[in-house]
N, C-alpha and C positions, 0 to 999 in steps of 0.2 A: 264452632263445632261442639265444643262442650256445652255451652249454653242447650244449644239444641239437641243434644240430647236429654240433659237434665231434665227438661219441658219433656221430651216421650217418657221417660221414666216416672213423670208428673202421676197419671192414673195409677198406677203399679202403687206407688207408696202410699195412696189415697184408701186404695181397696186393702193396703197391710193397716195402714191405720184403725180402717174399720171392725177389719177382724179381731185386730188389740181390744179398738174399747168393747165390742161382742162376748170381750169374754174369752176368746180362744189365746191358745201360747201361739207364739210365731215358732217355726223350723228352725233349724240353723243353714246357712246360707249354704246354698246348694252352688255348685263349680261347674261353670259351661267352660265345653273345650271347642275350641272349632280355627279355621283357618283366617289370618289373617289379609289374604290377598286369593284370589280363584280365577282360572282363565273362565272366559267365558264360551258357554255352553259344557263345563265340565260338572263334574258331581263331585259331594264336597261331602266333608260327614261333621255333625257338632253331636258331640258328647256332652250330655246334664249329668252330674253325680251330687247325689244327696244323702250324704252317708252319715247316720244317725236316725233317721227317718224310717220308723216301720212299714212294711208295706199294710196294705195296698195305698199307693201313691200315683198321684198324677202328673202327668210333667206336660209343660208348653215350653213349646218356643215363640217367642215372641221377638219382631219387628222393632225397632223405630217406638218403642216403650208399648203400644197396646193394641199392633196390628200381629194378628195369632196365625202364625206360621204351622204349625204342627202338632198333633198329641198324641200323648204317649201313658197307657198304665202300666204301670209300673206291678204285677202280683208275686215277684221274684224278691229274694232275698239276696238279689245285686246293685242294689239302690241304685242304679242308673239307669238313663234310657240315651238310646241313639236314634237320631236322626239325620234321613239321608237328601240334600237338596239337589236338584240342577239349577247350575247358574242362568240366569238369563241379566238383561241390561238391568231388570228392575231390582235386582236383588242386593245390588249393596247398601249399606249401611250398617245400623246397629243392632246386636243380637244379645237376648240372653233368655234364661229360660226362671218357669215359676213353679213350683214344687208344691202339692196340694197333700195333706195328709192328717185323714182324725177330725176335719175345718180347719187345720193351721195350715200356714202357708209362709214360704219359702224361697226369695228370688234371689239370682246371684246378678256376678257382675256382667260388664258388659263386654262383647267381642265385635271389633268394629271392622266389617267385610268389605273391602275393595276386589271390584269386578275388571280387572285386567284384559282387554281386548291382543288378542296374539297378533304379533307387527308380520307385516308382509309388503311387498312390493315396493320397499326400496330403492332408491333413486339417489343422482345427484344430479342437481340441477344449478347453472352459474350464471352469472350475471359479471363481462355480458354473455352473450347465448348467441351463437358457440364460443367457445372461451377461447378467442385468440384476438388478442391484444397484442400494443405496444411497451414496451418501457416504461416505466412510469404510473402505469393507470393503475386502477382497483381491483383488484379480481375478490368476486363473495364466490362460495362456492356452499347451498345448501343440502345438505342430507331429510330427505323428503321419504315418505311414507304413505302409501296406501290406506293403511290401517294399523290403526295400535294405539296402545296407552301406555304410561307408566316404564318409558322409553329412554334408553340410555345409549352414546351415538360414544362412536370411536371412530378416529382419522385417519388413511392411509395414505402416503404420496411414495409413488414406486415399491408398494407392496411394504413398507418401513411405516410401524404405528407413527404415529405423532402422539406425541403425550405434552400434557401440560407443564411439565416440568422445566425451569429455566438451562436446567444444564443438558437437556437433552441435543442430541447433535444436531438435529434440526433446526437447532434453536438461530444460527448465523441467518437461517433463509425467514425468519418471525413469521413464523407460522403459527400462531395464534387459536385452538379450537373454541369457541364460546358455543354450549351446546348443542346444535343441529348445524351451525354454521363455523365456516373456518375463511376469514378474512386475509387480505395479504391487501397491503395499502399504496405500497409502489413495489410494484412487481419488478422482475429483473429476470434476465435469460435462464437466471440458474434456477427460478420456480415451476419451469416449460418440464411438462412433464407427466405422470400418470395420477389422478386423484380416486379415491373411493374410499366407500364407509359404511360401518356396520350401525345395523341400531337394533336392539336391543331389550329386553324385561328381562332383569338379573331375582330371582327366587329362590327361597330355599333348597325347593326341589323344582325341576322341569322348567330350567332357562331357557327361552325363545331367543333366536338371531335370526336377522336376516340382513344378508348382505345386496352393494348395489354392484353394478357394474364399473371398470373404468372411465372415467372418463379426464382424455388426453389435452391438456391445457397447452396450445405453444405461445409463446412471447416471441416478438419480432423485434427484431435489434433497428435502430433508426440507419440508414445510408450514410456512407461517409463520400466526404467527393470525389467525383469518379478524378483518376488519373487517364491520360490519355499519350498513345505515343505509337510509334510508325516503326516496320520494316519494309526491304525493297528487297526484291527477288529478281531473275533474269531467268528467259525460257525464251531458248532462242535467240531471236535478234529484240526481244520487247522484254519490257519491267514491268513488273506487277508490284504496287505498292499494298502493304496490309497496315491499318489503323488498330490499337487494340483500347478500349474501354475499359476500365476494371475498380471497381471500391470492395477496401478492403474489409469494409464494413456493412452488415445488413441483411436482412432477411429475403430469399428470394420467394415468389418470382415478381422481376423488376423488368422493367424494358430499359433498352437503351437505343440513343438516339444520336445521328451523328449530321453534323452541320457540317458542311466547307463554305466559307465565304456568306456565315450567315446562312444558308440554304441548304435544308434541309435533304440528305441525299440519302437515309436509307437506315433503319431501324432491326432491334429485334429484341424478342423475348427469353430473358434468359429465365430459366426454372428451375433448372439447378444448382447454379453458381451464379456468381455476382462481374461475369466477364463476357464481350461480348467482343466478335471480330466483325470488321469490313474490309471489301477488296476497293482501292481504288487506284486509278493513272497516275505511273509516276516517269519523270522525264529525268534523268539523273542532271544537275548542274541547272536544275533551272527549279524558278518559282511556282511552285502549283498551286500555294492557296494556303488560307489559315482554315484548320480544322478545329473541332469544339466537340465534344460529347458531352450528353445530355442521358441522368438514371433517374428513371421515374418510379416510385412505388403509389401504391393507394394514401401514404401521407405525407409524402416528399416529390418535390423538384429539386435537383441539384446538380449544376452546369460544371464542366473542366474548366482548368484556363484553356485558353487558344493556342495553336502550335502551327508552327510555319513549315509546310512542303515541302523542303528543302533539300537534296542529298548534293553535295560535295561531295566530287571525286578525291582520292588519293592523289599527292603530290605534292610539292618542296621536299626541303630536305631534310631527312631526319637526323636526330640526334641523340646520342645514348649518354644519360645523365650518370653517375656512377658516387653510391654512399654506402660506406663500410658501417658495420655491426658491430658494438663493442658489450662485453659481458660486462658485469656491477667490475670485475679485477681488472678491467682494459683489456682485453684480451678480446682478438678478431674471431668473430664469430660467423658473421654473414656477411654477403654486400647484395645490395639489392642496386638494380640496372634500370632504368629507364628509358622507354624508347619516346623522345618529344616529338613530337609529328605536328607540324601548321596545319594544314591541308586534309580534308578527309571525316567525312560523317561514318562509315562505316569501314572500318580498316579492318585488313587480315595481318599479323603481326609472324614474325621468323624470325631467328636470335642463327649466330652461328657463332664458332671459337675457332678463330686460326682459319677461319674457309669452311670450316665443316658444322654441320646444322648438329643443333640440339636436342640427346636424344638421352641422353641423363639420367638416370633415376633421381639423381641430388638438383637436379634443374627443376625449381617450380615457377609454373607462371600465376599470375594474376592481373587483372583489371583488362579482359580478355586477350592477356598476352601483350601487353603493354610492358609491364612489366616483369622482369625474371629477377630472380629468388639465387641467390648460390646460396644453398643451406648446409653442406659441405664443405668445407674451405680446409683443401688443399692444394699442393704444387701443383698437381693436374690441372686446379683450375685456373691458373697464371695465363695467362695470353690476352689475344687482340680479340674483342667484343664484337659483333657489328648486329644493328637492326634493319630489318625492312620491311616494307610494309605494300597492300596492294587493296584492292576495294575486295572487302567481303563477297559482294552479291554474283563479282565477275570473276569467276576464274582466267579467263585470258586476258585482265587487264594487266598494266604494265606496274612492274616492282619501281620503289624506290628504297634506295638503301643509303644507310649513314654511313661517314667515317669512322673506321675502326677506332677503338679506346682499350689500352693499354690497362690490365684489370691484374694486378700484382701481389699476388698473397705470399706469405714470407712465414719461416714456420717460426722465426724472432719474434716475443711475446713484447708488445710495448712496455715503458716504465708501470712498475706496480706498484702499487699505495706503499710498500713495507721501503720500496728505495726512495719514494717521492716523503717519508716520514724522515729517513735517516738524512735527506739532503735540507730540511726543514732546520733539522735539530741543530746540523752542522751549521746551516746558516742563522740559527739561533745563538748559538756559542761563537762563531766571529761578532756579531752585534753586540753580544754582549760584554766581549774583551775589547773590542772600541770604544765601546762609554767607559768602561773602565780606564782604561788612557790616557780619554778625556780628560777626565776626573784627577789624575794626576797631574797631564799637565798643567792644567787650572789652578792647581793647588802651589806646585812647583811654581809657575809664575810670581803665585802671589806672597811664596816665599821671598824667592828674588826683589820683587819691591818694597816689600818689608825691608831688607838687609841693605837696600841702594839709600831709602828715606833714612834707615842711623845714620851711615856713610857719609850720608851731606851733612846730617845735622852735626857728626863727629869734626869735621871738617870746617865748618862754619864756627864752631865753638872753637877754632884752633887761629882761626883768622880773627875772633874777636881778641883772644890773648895776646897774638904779637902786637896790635894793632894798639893797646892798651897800656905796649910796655915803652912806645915809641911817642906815644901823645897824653897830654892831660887831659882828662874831661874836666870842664866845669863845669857842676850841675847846674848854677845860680849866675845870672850878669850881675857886677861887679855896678854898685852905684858910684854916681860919678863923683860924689865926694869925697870917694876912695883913690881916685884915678890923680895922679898929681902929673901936674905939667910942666912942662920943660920949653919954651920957647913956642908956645902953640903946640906941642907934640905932645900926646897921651901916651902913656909906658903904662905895661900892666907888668905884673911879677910876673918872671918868668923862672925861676929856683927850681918849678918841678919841671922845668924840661931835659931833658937828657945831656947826656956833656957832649955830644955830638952837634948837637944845636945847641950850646948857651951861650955862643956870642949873636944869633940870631936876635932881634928882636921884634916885634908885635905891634903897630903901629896900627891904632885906632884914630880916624878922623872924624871929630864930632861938631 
């Protein structure tokens, strides 16, 4: 762009050149005013001012350096001239003007005019088209225009700008603006919703808008698998069996489809909810057939498990289970009651106390009256329990009922942690004066054997001295050229034996 200008400017500096070597002085650089940007088919005004320059002066406006726009004399002592344009397509580019005065001459700089087209007919347009998708996919969504230039687009989803910014709260759903388009690359329920956008020429003065319409984006959640399950009704002397269909998951409208025995027995359209009912034959106590439902949308198949036709009547004998509630201190809080029933697909459940039915404010049931609640617990509620039970679907079928259970609440608090500590501590201090006792008498013993071990050795040293004072020892045998004979008889000295034995003598045979 600079380049090419430089090149229009080419002639301009060519003809100042000339004038120079001519002989004539150049002007001082005259000051073009004029607009930077113009809508188009508007009127526009560029001001030339050449101030130093006596009159009479001539002013051009010139083009793209030497294509001559307009003239102007100047015979006024307000050294300027104006000129007034209408925009059209051809008119932008580069502007300035040449100042003629005496044969000198005078050009200033240059003003470079963009012709602005005003934006209209605003759209959005998406891909895909119409913009309803699945989970997962791409959604482009473009901000599109009629007409316009020099365009600036802003995003709206449910009337809420989208801005580019990371911390804006839009920011969890990445919503993403890149300028005329706004991307989302795996879509999710939570982008189903309203889109539109403005676009834009932001100007000093006289900003143009034009907005589009909404347009409503929904995402379809995928099917989750149907669930499938039965009641039985009575009307009269006949049963009417109902099948219910239902996924909790999924965008409707979906059909559903229901199978007995493999064979297909009868469909429907749901449209507004994701559940769908059939009536079919039911015979209580006998086999009718395995059922199956089948929810179809435009990008799933997705079959139930199978379920067996079954209804058992009520009957055996029940039996009321019975477990007390205790708070963090032990302390009886609740007992919850159980009524066990063998027998029976659809039961009608009845509690009574002492003979009379339940009617309580502090009686709650749960698990359809299966089970009762005493969430109350006091002496009123002491007595005999009993349940019974009869087929939901039949009022005139026949009750059975349990053996009564003895249910005993006592306003005596069980042991508390502070007595279960003090018996801990107690039975910590006998433990402990046991080993201590122990310990004594271990030591005590080993007194006593200490004192028995001197006792013998005192004892033993008293047996060597008598024994010592009664006999010789001789350390050494006596050789026998010491030993003098008598008739064949050997005599040893006998002097150190006592006068008790000394007519004894010692008679060694050798």
């Amino acid at each position: 762009m600079k380049k090419k200008q430089e090149l229009c400017l080419l002639p301009v500096l060519v003809v100042d050149c000339l004038v120079s070597i001519m002989g004539g002085s150049p002007l001082p650089s005259p000051i073009l005013i004029g607009p930077d940007k113009a809508y188009l088919n508007s009127k526009v005004v560029f001001q030339c001012r050449s101030p130093g320059s006596p009159p009479p002066n001539t002013y051009e406006l010139l083009k793209d350096g030497n294509h001559l726009v307009a003239t102007s004399n100047g015979l006024q002592d307000d050294q300027s001239a104006t000129f007034f344009l209408k925009i059209s397509v051809t008119s932008e580019g580069s502007y300035h003007c040449r100042v003629t005065a005496g044969g000198n001459m005078g050009l200033s700089g240059t003003v470079r005019l963009q012709v602005v087209i005003p934006v209209s007919g605003t759209m959005v347009t998406s891909d895909p088209d119409p913009p309803i998708l699945y989970e997962g996919l791409r959604l482009t969504l473009t901000c599109d225009v009629t007409k316009g230039s020099h365009l600036s687009y802003t995003w709206f989803y449910n009337r809420q700008e989208v801005p580019s910014s990371p911390t804006s709260p839009l920011t969890p759903l990445l919503l993403w603006p890149v300028g005329n388009t706004l991307v989302v690359e795996r879509v999710t329920t939570k982008h189903a919703g309203n889109y539109s956008c403005i676009a834009g020429t932001r100007m000093q003065t006289n900003s143009r808008f034009s907005s589009s319409r909404e347009v409503t984006v929904r995402v379809k959640a995928y099917l989750s698998v149907p669930q499938i399950s039965f009641t039985i009704s009575k009307e009269g002397s006949s049963y009417h069996g109902n099948v219910t269909c239902r996924s909790s998951r999924g965008t409707p409208p979906v059909t559903f489809y229901l199978f007995l025995d493999d064979k297909e027995v009868g469909s429907d359209v749901a449209t507004e909810s994701l559940v769908a009912w059939f009536p079919i034959a039911m015979v209580p106590g006998r086999d009718m057939g395995a059922v199956r439902c089948t929810v179809e949308s435009d990008a799933q198949r997705l079959t139930s498990r199978p379920l067996t036709l079954v209804v058992v009547p009520v009957g055996g004998s029940p039996k009321v289970d019975v477990e007390y509630l205790y708070r963090v201190d032990s302390k009886m809080v609740a007992a919850r009651l159980q009524c066990l029933l063998s027998l029976g697909t659809f039961p009608f459940f009845s509690w009574s106390l002492n003979g009379s039915l339940l009617l309580h404010a502090s009686h709650a049931l749960a698990d359809g009256g299966r089970t009762l609640f005493l969430t109350e617990i006091t002496l009123e509620d002491s007595g005999y329990y009993r349940c019974r039970a009869r087929d939901s679907y039949d009022v005139t079928s026949a009750w059975v009922e349990s053996q009564p259970v003895l249910v005993q609440v006592t306003e005596v608090a069980t042991t508390t942690i502070e007595v279960m500590a003090i018996v801990f501590c107690c039975f910590l201090m006998l433990t402990l004066a046991g080993g201590v006792a122990c310990v004594m008498r271990m030591l005590n013993r080993q007194r006593d054997i200490v004192a028995s071990s001197e006792q013998r050795a005192r004892a033993r040293a008293a047996n060597e001295r008598r024994f010592s004072e009664h006999f010789c020892i001789i350390p050494d045998p006596l050789p026998l050229s010491d030993i003098t004979t008598r008739s064949g008889v050997k005599q040893v000295d006998t002097s150190c034996v006592d006068s008790d034995v000394e007519n004894q003598t010692l008679e060694i045979t050798i």
